[in-house]
DRENDO-1510 file (C-alpha; in Angstrom, 1 decimal, always signed):
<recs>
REC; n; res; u; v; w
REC; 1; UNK; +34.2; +32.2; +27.2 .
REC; 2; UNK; +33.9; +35.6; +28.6 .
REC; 3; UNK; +37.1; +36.5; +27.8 .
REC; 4; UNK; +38.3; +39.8; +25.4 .
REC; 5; UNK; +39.4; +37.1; +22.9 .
REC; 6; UNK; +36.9; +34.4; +23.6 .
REC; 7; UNK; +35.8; +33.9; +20.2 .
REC; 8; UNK; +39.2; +32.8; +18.9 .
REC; 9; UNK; +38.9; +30.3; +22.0 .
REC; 10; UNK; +36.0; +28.9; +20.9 .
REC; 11; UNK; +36.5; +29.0; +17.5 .
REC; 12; UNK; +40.0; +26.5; +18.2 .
REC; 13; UNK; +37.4; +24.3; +20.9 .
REC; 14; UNK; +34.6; +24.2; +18.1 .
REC; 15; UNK; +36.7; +23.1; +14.9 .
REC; 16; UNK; +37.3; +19.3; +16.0 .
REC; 17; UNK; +33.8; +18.9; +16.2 .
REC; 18; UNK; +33.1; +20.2; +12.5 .
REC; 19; UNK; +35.8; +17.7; +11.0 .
REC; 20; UNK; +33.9; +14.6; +11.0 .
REC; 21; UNK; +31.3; +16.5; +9.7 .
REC; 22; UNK; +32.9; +17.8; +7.2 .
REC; 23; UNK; +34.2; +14.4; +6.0 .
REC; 24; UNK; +31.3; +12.0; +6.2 .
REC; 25; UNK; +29.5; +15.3; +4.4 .
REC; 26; UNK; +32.2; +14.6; +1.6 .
REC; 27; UNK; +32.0; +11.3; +1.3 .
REC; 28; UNK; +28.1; +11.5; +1.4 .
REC; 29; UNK; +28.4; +13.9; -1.5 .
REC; 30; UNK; +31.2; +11.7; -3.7 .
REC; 31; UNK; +29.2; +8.4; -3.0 .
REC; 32; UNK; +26.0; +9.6; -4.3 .
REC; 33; UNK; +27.6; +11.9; -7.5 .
REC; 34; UNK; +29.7; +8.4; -8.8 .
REC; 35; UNK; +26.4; +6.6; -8.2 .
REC; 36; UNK; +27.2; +4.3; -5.5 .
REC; 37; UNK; +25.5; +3.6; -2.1 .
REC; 38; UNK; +25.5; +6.2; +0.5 .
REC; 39; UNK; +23.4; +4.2; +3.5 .
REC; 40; UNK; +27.0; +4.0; +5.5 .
REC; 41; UNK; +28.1; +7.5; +5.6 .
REC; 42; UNK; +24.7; +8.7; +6.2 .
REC; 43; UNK; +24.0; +6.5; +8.9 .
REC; 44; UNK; +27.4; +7.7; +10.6 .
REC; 45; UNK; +26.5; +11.2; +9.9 .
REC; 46; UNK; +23.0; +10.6; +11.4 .
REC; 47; UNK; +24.7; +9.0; +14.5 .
REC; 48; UNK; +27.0; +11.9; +15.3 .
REC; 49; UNK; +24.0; +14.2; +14.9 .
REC; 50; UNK; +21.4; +12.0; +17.8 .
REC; 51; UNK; +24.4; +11.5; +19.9 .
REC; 52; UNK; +25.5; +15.7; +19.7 .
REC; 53; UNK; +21.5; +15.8; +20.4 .
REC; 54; UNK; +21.3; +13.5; +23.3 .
REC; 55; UNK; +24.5; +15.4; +25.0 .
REC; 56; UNK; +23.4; +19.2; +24.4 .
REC; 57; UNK; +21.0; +19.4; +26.9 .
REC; 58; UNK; +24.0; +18.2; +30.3 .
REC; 59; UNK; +26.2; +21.0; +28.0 .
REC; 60; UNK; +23.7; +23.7; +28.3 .
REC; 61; UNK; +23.2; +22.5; +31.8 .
REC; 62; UNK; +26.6; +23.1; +33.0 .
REC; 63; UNK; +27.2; +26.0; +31.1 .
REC; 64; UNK; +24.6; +27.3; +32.5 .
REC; 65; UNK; +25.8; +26.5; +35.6 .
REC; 66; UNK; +29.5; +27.6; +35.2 .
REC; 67; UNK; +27.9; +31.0; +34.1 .
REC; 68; UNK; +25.8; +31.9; +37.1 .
REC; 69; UNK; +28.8; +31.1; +39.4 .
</recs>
């Protein structure tokens, strides 16, 4: 990402990972506003969030890594 024009890069490599955010966020938001349960969404969202958490450390690792070479 050291590139002139990294930040479009990583902007275009970032955005997937936003989406299902974005959508369980949604659904968290529509779910509770019409009164309904929102246990299942949240659970999902809370599941995507430990499992981002229990992968960023090996990420920092080798971009660490890939840096310093």
């Amino acid at each position: 990402m050291g590139l002139k024009r990294g930040g479009l890069l990583l902007s275009l490599l970032v955005l997937p990972l936003y989406v299902p955010t974005l959508i369980f966020g949604a659904e968290i938001v529509k779910r509770g506003a019409a009164g309904m349960a929102v246990q299942v969404p949240l659970l999902l969202l809370a599941g995507i969030t430990l499992g981002a958490a229990a992968l960023l450390p090996f990420a920092s690792a080798l971009a660490l890594r890939i840096n310093l070479r």
